[in-house]
Short mmCIF file of the C-alpha atoms (twelve columns), coordinates in Angstrom:
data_MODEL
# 
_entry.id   MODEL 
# 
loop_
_atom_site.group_PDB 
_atom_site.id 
_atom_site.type_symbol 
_atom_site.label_atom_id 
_atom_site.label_alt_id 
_atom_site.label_comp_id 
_atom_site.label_asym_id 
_atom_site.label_seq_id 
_atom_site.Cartn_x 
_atom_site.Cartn_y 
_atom_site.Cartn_z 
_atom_site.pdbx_PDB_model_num 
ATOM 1   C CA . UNK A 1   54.187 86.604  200.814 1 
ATOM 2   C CA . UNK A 2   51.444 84.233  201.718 1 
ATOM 3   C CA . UNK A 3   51.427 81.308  198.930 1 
ATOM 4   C CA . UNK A 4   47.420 81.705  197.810 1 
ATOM 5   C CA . UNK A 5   47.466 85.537  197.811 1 
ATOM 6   C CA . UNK A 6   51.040 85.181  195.376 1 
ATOM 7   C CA . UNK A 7   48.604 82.690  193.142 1 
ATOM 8   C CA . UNK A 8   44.961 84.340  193.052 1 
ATOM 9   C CA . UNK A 9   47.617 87.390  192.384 1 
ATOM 10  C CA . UNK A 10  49.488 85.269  189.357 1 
ATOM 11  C CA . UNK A 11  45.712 84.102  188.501 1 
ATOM 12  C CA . UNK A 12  44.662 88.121  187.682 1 
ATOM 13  C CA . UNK A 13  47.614 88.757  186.114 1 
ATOM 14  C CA . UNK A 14  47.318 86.047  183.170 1 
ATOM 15  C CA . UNK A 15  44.234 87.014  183.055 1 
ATOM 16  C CA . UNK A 16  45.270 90.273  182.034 1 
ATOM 17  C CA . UNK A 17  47.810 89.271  179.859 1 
ATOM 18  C CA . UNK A 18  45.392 87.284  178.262 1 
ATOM 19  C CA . UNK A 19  43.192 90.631  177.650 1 
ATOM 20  C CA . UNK A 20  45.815 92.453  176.414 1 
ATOM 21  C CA . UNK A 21  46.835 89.805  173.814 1 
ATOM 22  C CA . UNK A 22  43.017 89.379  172.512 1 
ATOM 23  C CA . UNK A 23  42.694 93.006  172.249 1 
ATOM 24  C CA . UNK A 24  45.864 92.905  169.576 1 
ATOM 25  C CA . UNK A 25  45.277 90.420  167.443 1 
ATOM 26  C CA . UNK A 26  42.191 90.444  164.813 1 
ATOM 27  C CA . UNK A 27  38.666 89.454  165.480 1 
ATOM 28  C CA . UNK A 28  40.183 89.596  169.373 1 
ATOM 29  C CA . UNK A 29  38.818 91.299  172.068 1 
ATOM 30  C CA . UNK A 30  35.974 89.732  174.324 1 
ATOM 31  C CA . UNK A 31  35.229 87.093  172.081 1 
ATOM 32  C CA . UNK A 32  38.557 85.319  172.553 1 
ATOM 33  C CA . UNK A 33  38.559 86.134  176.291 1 
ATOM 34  C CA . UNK A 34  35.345 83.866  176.393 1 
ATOM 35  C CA . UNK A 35  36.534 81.340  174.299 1 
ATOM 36  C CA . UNK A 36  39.722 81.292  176.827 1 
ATOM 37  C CA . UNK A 37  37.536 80.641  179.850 1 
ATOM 38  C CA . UNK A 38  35.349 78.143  178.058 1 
ATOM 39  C CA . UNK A 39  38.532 76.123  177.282 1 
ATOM 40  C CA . UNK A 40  39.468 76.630  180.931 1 
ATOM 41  C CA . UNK A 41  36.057 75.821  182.863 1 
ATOM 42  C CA . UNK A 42  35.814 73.126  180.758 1 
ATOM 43  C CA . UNK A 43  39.454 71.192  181.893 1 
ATOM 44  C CA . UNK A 44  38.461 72.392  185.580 1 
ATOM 45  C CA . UNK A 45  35.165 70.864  185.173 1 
ATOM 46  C CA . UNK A 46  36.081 67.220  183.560 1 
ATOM 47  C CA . UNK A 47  38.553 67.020  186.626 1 
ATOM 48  C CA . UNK A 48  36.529 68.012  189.455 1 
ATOM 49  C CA . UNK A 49  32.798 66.873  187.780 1 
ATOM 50  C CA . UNK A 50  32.622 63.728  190.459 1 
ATOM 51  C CA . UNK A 51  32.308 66.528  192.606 1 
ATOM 52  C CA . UNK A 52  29.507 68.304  190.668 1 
ATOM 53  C CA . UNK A 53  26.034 67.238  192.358 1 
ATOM 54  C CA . UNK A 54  23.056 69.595  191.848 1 
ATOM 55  C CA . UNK A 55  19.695 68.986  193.185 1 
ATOM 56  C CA . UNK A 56  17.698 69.076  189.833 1 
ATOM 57  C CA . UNK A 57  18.700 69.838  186.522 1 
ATOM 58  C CA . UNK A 58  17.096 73.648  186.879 1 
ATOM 59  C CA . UNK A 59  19.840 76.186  185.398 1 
ATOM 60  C CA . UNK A 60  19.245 77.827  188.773 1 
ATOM 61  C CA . UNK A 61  20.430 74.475  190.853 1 
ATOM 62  C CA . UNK A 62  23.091 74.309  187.862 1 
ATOM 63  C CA . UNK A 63  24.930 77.414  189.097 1 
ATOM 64  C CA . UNK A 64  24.476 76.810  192.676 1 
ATOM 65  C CA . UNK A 65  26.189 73.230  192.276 1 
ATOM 66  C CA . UNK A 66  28.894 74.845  190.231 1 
ATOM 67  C CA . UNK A 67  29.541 77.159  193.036 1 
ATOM 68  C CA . UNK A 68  29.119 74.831  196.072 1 
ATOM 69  C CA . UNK A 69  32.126 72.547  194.377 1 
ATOM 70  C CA . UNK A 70  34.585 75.693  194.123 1 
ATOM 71  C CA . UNK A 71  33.449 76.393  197.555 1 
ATOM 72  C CA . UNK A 72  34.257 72.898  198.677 1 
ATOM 73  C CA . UNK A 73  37.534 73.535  196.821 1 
ATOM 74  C CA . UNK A 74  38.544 76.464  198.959 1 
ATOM 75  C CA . UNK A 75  38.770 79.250  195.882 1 
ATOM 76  C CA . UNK A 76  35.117 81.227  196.856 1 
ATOM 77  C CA . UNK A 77  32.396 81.480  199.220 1 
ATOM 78  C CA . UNK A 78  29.678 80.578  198.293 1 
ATOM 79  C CA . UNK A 79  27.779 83.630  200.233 1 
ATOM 80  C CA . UNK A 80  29.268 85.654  197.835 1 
ATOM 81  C CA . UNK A 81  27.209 84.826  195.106 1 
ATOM 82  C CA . UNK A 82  23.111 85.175  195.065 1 
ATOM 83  C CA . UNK A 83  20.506 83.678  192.365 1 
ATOM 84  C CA . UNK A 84  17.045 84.470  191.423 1 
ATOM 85  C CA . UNK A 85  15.416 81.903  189.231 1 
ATOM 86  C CA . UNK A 86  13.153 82.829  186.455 1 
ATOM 87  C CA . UNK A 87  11.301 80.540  183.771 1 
ATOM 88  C CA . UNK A 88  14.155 80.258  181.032 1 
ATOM 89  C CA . UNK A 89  17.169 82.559  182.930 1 
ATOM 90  C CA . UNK A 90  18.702 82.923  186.041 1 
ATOM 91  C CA . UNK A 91  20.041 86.071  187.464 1 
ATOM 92  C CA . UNK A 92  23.679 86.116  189.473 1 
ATOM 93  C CA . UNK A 93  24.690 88.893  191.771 1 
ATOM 94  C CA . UNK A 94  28.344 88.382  192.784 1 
ATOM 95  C CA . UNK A 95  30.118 90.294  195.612 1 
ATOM 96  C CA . UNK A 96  33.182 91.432  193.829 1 
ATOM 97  C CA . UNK A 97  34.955 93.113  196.484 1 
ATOM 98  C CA . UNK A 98  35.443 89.193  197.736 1 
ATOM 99  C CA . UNK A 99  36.290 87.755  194.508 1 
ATOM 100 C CA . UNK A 100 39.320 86.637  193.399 1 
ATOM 101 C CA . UNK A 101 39.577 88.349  190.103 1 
ATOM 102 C CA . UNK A 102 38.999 92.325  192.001 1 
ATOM 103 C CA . UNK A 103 42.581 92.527  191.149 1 
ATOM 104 C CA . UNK A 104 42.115 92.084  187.074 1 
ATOM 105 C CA . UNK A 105 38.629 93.477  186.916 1 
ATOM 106 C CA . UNK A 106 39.606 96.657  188.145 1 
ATOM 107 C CA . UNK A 107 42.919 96.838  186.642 1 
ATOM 108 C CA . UNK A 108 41.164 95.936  183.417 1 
ATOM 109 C CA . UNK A 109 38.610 98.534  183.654 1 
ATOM 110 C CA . UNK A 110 41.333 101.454 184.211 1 
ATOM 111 C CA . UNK A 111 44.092 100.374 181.670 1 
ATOM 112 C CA . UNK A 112 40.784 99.981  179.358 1 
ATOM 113 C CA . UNK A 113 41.913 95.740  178.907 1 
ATOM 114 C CA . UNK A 114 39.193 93.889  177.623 1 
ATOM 115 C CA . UNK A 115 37.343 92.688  180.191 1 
ATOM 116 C CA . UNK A 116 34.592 89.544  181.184 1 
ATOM 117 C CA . UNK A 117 33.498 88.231  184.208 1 
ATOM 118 C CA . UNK A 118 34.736 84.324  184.963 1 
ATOM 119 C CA . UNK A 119 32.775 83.734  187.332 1 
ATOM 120 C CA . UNK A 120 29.899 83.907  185.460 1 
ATOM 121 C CA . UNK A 121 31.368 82.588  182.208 1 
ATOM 122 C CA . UNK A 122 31.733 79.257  184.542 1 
ATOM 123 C CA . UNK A 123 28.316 79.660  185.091 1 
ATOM 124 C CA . UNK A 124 27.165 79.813  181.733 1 
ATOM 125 C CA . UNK A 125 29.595 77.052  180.774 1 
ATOM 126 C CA . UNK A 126 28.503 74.411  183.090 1 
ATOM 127 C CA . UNK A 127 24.769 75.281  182.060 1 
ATOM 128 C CA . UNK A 128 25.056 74.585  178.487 1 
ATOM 129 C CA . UNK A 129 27.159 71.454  179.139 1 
ATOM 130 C CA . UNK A 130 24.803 69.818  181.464 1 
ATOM 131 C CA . UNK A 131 21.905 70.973  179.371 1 
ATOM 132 C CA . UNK A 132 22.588 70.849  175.713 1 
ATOM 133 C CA . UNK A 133 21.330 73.727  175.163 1 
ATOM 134 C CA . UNK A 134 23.082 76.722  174.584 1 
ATOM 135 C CA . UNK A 135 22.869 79.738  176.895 1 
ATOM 136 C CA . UNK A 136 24.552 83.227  176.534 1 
ATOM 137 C CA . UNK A 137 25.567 85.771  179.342 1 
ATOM 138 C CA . UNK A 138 24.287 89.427  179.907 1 
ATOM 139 C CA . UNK A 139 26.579 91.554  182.296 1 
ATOM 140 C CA . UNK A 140 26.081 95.013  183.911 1 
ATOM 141 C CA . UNK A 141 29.396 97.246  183.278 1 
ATOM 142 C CA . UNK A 142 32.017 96.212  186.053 1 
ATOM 143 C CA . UNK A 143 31.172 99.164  188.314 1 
ATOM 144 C CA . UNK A 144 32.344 100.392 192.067 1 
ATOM 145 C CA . UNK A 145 29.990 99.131  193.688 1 
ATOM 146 C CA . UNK A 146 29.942 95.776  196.275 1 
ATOM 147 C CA . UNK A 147 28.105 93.482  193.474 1 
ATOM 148 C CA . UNK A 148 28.394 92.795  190.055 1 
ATOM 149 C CA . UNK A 149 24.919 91.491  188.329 1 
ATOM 150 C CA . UNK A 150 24.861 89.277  185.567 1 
ATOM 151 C CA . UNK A 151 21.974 87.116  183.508 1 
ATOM 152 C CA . UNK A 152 21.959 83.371  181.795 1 
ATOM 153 C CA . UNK A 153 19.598 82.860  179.519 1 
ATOM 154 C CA . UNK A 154 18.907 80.519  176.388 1 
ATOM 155 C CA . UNK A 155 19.812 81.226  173.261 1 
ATOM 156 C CA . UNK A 156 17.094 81.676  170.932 1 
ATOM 157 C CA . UNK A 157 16.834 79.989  167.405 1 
ATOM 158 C CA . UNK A 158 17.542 82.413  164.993 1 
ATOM 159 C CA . UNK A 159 15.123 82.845  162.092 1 
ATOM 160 C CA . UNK A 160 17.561 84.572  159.598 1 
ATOM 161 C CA . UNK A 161 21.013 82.620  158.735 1 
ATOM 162 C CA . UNK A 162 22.543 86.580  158.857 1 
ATOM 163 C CA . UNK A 163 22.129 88.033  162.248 1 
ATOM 164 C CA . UNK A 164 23.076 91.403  163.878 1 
ATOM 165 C CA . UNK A 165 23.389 91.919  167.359 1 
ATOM 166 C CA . UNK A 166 25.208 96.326  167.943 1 
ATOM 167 C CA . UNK A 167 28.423 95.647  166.542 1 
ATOM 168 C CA . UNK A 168 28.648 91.848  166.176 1 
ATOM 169 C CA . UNK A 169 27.310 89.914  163.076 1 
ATOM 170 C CA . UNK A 170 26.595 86.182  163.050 1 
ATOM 171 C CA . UNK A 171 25.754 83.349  160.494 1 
ATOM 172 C CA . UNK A 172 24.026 80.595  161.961 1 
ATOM 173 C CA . UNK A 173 24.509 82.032  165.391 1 
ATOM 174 C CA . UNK A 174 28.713 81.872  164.352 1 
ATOM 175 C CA . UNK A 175 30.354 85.129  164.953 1 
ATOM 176 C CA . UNK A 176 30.901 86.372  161.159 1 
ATOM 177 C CA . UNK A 177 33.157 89.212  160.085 1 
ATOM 178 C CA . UNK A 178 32.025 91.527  156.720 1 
ATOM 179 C CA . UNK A 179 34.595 90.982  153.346 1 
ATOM 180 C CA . UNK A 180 33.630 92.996  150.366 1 
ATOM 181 C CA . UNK A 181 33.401 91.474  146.800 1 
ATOM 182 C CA . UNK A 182 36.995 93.598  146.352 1 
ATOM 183 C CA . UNK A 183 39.109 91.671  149.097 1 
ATOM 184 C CA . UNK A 184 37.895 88.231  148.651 1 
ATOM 185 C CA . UNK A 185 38.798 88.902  145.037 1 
ATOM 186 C CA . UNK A 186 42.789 90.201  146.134 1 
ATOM 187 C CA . UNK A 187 42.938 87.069  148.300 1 
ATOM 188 C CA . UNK A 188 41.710 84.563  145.643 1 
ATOM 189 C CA . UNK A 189 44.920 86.735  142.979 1 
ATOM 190 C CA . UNK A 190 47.158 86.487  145.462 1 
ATOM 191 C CA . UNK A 191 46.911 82.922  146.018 1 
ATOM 192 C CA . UNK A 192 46.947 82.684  142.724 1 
ATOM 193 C CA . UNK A 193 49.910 84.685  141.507 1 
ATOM 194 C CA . UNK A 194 51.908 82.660  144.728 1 
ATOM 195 C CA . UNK A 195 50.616 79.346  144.381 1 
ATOM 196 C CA . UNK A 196 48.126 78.751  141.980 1 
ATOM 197 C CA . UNK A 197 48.519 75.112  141.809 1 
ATOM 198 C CA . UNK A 198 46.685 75.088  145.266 1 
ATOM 199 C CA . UNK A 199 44.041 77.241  144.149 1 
ATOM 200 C CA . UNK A 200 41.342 74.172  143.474 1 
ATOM 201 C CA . UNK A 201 42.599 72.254  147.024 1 
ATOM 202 C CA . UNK A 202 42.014 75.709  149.002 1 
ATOM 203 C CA . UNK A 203 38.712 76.554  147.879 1 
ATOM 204 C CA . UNK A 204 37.738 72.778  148.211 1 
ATOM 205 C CA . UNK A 205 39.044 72.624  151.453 1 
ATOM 206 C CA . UNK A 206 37.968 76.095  152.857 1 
ATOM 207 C CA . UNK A 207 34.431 76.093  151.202 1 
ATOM 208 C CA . UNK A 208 33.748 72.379  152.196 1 
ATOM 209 C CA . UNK A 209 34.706 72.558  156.022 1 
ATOM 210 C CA . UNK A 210 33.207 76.037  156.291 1 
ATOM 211 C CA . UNK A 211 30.411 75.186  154.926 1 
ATOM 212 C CA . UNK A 212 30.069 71.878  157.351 1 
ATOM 213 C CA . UNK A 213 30.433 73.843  160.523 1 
ATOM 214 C CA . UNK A 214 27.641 76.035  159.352 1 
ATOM 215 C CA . UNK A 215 25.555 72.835  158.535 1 
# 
């Protein structure tokens, strides 16, 4: 078997294992499967950022940059991947039938894996590092056709500490989960009736650093 087929074919298959382990564990699912590529863009970038040159530091010339050093690196071309600039976003049209995560996207899609696109998770990644802003990523359903479109765009201050965006809630722009009045108070007897003499450290602890991440 040729050696780079054998590892782009390795490459889609963690990737999939990956999917299939957020999708079991709690407050899984696409979430963690971004927070996994973050973590890995982010090791790929710090080693290969001497290589990193864009033109300007336009979120448009951000992504193209990104690209031309993978390109450079042998694991894309970059004619696979257009970009149409707009005032605070940039749109990315990929050609997925020559990328080298086909194999997982479409494997993900039929065994109904979670699924995200890491290509443009890179995308998004780099932005936001280079900028200091923080931008978020709008995909189109991974479909059968020759490109897959995606957008970057800012993310807006939020006026309201409580958000709601379909199915996901947020505090302070922090993905939240919803615990009634009833659990939290089973949790707090439970440590209780188990350990209560750690009762005063936990709620110090877990109330103070919570509370400074949401600062």
């Amino acid at each position: 078997m040729d050696k780079d087929n054998f590892l782009f074919k390795l490459l889609n298959n963690v990737f999939l294992g990956i999917g299939q382990l957020a999708d079991s564990v709690p407050m899984g699912g696409i979430n963690y499967l971004e927070m996994v590529c973050d973590s890995f863009v982010e090791r790929m970038f710090n080693q290969y950022k001497t290589n990193f040159n864009p033109v300007s530091d336009k979120v448009v010339d951000l992504c193209r940059a990104w690209i031309e050093l993978m390109d450079k690196e042998g694991f894309l071309h970059q004619d696979d991947y257009q970009f149409n600039n707009g005032d605070e976003l940039v749109e990315i049209r990929v050609n997925n039938h020559n990328c080298s995560y086909y194999e997982y996207c479409t494997t993900a899609k039929k065994e109904h894996i979670s699924l995200v696109c890491p290509r443009m998770l890179s995308c998004r990644w780099v932005v936001s590092n280079c900028t200091g802003q923080q931008y978020q990523l709008k995909t189109e359903g991974f479909s059968e056709t020759d490109w897959c479109h995606g957008i970057i765009y800012p993310e807006k201050m939020i006026s309201e500490i409580l958000t709601k965006d379909g199915d996901n809630i947020s505090i302070a722009g922090e993905r939240a989960i919803v615990l009634s009045t009833n659990a939290y108070g089973i949790l707090m007897k439970t440590i209780y009736d188990n350990a209560p003499h750690l009762l005063d450290h936990v709620l110090f602890q877990s109330t103070y650093y919570s509370s400074l991440v949401e600062y």
